[in-house]
C-alpha positions as YAML, in Angstrom:
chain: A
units: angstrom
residues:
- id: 1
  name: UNK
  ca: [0.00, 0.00, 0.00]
- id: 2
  name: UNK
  ca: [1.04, 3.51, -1.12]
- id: 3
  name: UNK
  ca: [0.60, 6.32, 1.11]
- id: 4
  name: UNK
  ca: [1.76, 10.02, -0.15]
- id: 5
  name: UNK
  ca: [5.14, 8.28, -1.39]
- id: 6
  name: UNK
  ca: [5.38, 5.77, 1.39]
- id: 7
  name: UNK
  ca: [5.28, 2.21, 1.79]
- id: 8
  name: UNK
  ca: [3.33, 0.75, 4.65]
- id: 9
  name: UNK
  ca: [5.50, -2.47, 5.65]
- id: 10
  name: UNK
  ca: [3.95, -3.65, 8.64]
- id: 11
  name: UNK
  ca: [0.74, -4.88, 10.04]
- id: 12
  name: UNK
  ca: [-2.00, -3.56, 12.57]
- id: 13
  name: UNK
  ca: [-0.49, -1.93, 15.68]
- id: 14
  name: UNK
  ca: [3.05, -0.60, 15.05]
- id: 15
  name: UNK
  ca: [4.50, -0.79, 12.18]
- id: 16
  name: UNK
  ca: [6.99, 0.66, 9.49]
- id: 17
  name: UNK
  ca: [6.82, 3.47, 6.87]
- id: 18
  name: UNK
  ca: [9.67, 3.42, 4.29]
- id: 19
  name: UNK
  ca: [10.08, 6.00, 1.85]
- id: 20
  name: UNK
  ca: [10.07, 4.58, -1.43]
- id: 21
  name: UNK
  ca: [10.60, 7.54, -3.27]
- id: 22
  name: UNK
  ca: [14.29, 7.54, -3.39]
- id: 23
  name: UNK
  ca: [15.00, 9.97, -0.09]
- id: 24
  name: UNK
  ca: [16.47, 7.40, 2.07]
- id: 25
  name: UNK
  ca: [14.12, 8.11, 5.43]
- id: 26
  name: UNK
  ca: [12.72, 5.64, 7.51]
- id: 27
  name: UNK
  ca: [9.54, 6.36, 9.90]
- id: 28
  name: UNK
  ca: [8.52, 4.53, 12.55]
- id: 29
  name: UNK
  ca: [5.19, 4.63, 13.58]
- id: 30
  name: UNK
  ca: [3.37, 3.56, 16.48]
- id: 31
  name: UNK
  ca: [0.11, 4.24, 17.54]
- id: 32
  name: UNK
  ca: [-0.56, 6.52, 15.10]
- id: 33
  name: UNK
  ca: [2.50, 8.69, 16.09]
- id: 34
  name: UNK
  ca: [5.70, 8.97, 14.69]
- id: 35
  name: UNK
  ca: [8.38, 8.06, 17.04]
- id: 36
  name: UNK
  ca: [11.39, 7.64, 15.24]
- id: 37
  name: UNK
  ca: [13.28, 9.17, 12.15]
- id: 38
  name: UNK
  ca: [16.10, 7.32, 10.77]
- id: 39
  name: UNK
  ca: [17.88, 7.86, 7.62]
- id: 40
  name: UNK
  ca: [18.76, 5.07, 5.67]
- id: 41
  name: UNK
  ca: [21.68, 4.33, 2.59]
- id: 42
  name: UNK
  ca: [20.12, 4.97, -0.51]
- id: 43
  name: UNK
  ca: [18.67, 1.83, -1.63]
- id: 44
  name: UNK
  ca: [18.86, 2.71, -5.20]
- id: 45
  name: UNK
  ca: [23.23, 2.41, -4.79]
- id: 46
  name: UNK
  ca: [23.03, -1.42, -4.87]
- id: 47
  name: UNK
  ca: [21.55, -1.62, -8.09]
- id: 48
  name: UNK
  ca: [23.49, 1.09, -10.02]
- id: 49
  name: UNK
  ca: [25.02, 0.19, -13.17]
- id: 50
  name: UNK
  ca: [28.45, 2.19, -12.27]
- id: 51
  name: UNK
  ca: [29.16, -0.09, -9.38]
- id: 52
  name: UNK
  ca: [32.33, -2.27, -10.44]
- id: 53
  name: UNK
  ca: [35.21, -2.08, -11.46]
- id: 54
  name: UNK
  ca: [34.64, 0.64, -14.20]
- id: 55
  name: UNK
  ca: [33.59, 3.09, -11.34]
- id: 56
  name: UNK
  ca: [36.77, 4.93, -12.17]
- id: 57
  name: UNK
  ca: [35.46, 6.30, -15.24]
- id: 58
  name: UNK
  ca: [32.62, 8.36, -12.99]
- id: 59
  name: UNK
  ca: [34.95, 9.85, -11.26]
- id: 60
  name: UNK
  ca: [38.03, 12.43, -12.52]
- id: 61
  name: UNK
  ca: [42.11, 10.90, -12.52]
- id: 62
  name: UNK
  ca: [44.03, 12.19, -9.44]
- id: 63
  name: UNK
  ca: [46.69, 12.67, -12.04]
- id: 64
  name: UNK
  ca: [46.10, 15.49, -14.87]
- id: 65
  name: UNK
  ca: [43.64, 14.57, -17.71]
- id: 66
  name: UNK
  ca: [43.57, 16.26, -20.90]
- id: 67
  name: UNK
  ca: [40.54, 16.98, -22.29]
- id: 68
  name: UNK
  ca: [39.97, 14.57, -25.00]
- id: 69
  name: UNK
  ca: [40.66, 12.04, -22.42]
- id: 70
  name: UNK
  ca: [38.08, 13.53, -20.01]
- id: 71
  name: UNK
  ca: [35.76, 13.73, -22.67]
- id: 72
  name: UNK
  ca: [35.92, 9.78, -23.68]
- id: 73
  name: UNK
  ca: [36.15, 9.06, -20.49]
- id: 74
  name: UNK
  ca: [32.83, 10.76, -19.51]
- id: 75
  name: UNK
  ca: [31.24, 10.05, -22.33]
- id: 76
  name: UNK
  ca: [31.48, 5.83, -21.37]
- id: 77
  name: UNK
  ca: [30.76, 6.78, -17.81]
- id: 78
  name: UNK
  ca: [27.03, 8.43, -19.35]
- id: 79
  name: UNK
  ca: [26.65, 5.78, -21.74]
- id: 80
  name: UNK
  ca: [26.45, 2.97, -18.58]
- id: 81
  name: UNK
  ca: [24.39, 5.79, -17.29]
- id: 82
  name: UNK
  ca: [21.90, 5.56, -20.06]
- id: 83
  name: UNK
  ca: [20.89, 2.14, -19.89]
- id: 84
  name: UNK
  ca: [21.02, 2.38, -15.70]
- id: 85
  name: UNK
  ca: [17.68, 1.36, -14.20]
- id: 86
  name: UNK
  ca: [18.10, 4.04, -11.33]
- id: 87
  name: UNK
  ca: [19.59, 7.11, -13.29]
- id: 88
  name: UNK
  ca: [16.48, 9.45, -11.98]
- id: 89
  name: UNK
  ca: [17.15, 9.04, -8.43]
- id: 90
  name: UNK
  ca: [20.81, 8.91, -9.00]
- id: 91
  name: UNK
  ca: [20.39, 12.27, -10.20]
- id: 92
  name: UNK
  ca: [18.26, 13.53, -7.92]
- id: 93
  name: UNK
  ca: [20.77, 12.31, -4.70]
- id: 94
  name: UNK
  ca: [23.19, 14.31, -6.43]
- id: 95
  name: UNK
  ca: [21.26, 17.43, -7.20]
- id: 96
  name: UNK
  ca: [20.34, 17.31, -3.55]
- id: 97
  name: UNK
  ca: [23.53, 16.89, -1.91]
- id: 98
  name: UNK
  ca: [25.08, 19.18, -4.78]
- id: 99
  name: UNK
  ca: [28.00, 16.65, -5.85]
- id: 100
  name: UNK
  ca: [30.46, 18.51, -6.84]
- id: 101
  name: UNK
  ca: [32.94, 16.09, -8.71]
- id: 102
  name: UNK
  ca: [32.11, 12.96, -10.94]
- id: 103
  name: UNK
  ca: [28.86, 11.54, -13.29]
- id: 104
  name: UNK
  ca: [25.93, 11.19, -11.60]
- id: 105
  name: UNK
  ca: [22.77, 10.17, -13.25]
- id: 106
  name: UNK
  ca: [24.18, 10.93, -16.65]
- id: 107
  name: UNK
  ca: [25.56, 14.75, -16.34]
- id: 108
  name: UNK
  ca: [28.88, 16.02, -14.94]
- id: 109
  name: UNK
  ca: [29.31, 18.54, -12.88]
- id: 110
  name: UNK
  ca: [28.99, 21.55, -15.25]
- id: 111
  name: UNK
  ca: [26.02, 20.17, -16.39]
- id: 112
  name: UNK
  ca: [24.29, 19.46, -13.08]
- id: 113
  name: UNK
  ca: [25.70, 22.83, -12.15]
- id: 114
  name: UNK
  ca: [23.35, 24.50, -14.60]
- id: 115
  name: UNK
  ca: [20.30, 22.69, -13.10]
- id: 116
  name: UNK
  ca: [20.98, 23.45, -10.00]
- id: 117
  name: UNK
  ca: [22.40, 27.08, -9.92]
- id: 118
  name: UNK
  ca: [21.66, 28.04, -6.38]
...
């Protein structure tokens, strides 16, 4: 069941609200009253299409990197990004914490930059 985003996971009495809409909070509810808050790791991580070991192409060399090289290398970092079941949220996290290095959700940093100008 679906209430305003959240999933009730429990039964009568007490039970457990989880946010399914990609914001990583937990409620607990008992009788009817909140009475705990906890924030979760964002669920959507474990089935990201970066995780392995091509992460390194999300993510700038700690050595210099000319730009054609930044450019290919971004460019295969957006293309797992494009078939990734969980760009939206991916995006979103980022946009939200306002990641300031890497590919997230398909757009670098210049390009989530211009979203997000604030």
């Amino acid at each position: 069941m679906l209430v305003s985003g959240l999933e009730v996971v429990g039964g009568s009495g007490d039970c457990l609200l989880s946010d399914v809409s990609g914001g990583g909070t937990l409620h607990l509810k008992s009788r009817g009253m909140v009475v705990s808050v906890l924030h979760v790791e964002e669920v959507w991580q474990e089935r990201a299409a970066c995780r392995g070991p091509h992460t390194s192409l999300f993510f700038p060399p700690s050595h210099f990197e000319r730009k054609d090289d930044k450019e290919a290398r971004e460019n295969q970092a957006k293309s797992i990004c494009a078939a990734c079941a969980v760009r939206k949220p991916c995006l979103g996290y980022a946009l939200r914490i306002r990641e300031p290095h890497g590919i997230w959700g398909g757009l670098n940093e210049v390009e989530r930059r211009a979203l997000n100008p604030h």
